[in-house]
N, C-alpha and C positions, 0 to 999 in steps of 0.2 A: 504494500500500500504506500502514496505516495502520503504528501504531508506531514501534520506531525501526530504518533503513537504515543501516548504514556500509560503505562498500563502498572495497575498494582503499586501506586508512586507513596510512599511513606517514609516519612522526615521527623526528628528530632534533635532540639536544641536542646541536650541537658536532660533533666527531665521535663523538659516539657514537650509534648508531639504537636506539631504543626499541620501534618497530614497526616488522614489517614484511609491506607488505602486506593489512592485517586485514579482515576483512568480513565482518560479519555481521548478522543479521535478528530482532528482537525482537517479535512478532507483539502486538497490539493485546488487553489485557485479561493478558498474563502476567508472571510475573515470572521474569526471570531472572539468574542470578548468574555474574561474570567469577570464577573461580577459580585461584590459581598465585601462585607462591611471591612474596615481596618482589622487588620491581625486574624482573619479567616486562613491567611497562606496563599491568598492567588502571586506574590512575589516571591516567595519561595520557591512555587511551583513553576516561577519563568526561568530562574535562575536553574534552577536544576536540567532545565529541558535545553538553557543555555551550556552548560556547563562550567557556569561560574558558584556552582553550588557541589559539592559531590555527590552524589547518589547511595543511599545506604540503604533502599529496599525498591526493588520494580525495575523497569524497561523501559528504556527511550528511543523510537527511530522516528529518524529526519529522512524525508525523500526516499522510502524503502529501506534504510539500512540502520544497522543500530549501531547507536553511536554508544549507548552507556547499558550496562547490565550489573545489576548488583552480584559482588563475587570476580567482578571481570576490568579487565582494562578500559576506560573510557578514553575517547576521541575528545582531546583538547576543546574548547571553544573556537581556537583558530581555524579548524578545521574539519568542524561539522556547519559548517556554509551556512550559518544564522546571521541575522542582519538584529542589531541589538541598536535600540532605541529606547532612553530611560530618562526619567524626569528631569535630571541637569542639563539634556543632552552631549554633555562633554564634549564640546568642539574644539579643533586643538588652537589656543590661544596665536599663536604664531604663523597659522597658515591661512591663508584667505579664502574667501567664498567657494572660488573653484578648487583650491588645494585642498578642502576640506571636502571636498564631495567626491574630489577623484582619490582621495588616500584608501589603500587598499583597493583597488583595482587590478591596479599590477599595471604590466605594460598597456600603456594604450591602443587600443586601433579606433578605425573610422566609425566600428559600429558603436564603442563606448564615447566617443566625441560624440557623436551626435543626439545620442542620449541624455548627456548632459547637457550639450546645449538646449535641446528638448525641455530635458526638464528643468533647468532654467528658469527658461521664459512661460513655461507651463505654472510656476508658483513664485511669478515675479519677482525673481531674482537678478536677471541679467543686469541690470544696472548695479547691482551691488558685489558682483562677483570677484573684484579685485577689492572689497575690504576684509576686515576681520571682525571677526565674533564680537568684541566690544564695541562696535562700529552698530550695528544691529541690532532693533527692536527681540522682545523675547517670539514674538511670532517669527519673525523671521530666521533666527535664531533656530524653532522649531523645526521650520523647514529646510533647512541644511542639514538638519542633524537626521531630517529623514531620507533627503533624497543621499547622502553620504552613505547610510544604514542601505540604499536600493542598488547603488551603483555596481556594487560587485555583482549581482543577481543572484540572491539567496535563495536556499531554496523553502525557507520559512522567516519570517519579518517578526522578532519580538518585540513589545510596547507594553514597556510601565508606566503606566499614567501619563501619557504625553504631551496632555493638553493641560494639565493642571494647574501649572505656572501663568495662564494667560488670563488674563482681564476674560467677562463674557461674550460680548461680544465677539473677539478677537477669536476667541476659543471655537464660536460657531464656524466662524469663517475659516479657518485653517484644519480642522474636523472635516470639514467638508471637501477643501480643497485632499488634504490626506486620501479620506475616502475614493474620491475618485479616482486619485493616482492608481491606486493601488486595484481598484477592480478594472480601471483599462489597461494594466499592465500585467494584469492575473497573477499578482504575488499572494502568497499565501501569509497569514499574518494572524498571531493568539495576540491580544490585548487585553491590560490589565488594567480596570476602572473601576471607583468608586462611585459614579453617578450613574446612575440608571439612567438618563435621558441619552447622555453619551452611549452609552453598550446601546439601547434601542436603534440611535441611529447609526452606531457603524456597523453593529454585526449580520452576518449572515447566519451565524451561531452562537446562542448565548449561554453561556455554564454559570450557574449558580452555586455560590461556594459559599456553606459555613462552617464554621468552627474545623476546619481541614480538611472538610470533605464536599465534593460535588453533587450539590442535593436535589438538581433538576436542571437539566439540558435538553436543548432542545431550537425550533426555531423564535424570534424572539417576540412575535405578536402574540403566537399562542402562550408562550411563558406569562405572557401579560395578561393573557382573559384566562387561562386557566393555570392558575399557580395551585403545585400540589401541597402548601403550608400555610399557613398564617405568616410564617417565615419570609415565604417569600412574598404573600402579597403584596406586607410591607414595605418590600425593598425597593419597590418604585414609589415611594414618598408618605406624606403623611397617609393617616387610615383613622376612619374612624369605629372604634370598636365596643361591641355592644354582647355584654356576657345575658344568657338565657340560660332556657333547658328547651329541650325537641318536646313538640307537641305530639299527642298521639296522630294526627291524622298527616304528619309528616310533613309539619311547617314548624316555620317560633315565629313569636310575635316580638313586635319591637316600638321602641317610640316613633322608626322611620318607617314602620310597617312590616307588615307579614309576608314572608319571603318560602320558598318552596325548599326542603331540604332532603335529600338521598344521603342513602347508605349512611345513615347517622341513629342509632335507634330511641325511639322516644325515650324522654325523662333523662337522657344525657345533656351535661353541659355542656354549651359551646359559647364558642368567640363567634360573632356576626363581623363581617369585615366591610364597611361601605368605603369606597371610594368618594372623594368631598366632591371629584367632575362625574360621579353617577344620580350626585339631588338636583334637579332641571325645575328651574321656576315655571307652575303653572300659570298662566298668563291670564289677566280677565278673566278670572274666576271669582263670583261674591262668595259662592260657598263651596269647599274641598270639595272636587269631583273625586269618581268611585278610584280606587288606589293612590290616591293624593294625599298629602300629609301635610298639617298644617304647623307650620313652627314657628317662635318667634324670635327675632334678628336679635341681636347683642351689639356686633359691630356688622360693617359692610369698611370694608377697605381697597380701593384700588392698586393693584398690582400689574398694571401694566397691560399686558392682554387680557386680564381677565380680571374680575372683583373676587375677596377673598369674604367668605360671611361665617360667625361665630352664630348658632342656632340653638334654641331649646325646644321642648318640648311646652306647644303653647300654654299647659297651666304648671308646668313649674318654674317657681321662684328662682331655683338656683342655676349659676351659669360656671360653677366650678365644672362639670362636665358636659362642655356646651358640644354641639356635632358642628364639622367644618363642612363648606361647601365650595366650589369654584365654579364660577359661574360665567361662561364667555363676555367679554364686553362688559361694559360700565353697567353696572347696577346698582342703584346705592340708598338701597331703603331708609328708611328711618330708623334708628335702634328703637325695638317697642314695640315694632309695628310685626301684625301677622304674615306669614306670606306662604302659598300653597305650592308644594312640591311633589313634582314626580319624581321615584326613585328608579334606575334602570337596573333590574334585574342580575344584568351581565356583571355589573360593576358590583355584587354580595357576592360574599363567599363567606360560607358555614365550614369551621372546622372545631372535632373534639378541644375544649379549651385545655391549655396548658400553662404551665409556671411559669413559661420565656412572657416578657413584655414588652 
């Protein structure tokens, strides 16, 4: 198999284990992204497949071949053909725009000149290619440190958090220009992110890692509408969550309403998980239509593309456990005031409640 294998991958520092167990399959031409909170191991897990980490349990092949096997000799970094890309980027102080993108090539020919000149002017660089690194904004910066990581032509592209260091906006813009590089030029590439908006938009495969292990893989819309945790629902942003018990006729009721529940058997607890862009303002309504919920505002705050609203349950007093909602476009009720919501199905998820919070 082409790509990259990690099969059986288990790591410790000391006593503490970082992985356990890990394995997974990066198919040849995609990109995919390790995703989960700080100190879950997805940087462990690059580093090992780099071989900047040594290997103390499992299997590694790059491009068909194994590069590391616990018990056995492993293949240097220099020469298991990875293209390493990591949050300082490390560009070499002393060499300029073009000497840093052409370093480790090796000898040139016409087809790597033109490449680079290519890619270049592909993430507007040419005008800066006779400066150096302190010379350059941190995006731009960025982007040397990646087409430098492509030039050689690896036959997997690592990334620790690459975008991290950059203002937001900035961060969009060069995400994207990355992204594209990289699928019209069919490199293959694991990426290592803490933001879920990030993995949504670059991967083509998204793994979910916690506490050292890969807890749901897969493509990254469906990881979104059907997450198999509480775990993970969470991990694409705030949640609002709402403890029950399963009714007998296979629903719970809630203050955001009654919602349909499988494979969960009545009189168990559970976590209800709403998503705050699954409550939809009903609109001209004087009184809740049938599935509508009527709550009252706390705050309404604008954020930009969208109003952020704190909500109760219209007769309770208290707003220590208010439910959140985001609602497209300016909306800015009155705090106090009632307002009627539909909740969208897709955006609940029911699971057995647990300790984690």
């Amino acid at each position: 198999m082409t790509g990259l294998t990690m099969q059986g991958i288990s790591h410790s520092f000391g006593p503490q284990q970082v992985l356990d167990d890990v394995s997974l399959h990066v198919e040849q031409g995609l990109i995919a992204c390790l995703l989960g909170p700080s100190g879950c191991g997805k940087t462990t897990l690059l580093r090992i497949a780099a071989g900047l980490e040594p290997l103390q349990k499992g299997r590694v092949e790059i491009g068909g071949r194994i590069v590391a096997e616990a018990g056995l000799a492993e293949l240097p970094p220099e020469i298991r053909n990875v293209g390493l890309m990591f949050q300082d980027y490390a560009l070499f102080p002393h060499l300029t725009v073009l000497e840093n993108v052409k370093f480790g090539v090796g000898a040139a020919t016409r087809n790597t000149e033109a490449w680079v000149a290519s890619a270049l002017e592909r993430m507007g660089l040419v005008g800066f290619a006779g400066r150096y690194p302190h010379e350059l904004s941190g995006g731009q910066q960025q982007r040397v440190a990646l087409l430098r990581a492509l030039a050689p032509e690896p036959s997997i592209l690592l990334l620790d958090e690459p975008f991290s260091g950059l203002d937001v906006t900035r961060r969009a813009q060069v995400r994207e220009q990355t992204h594209d590089l990289l699928k019209e030029s069919g490199h293959t590439a694991l990426m290592v992110t803490h933001d879920p908006e990030e993995a949504m938009f670059m991967s083509d495969q998204l793994l979910i890692m916690d506490e050292g292990r890969v807890v749901q893989t897969g493509d990254p819309i469906q990881i979104y509408r059907h997450p198999v945790s509480a775990f993970v629902a969470s991990l694409f942003g705030p949640i609002n969550r709402i403890s029950t018990v399963t009714e007998n006729d296979g629903s719970v009721e809630t203050a955001l309403g009654k919602f349909s529940v499988t494979g969960i058997p009545p009189g168990t607890l559970v976590d209800v998980l709403v998503r705050p862009e699954g409550l939809h303002e009903a609109r001209n309504c004087k009184n809740p239509p049938t599935g509508a919920v009527r709550l009252r505002v706390v705050t309404a705050r604008p954020i930009g593309r969208s109003t952020h609203l704190r909500l109760v349950d219209e007769k309770s007093p208290h707003t220590e456990d208010a439910f959140h909602a985001r609602i497209p476009g300016l909306f800015l009720p009155t705090p106090g005031s009632l307002v009627d919501f539909h909740v969208d199905e897709a955006q609940v998820f029911v699971f057995p409640a647990t300790a984690r919070q």
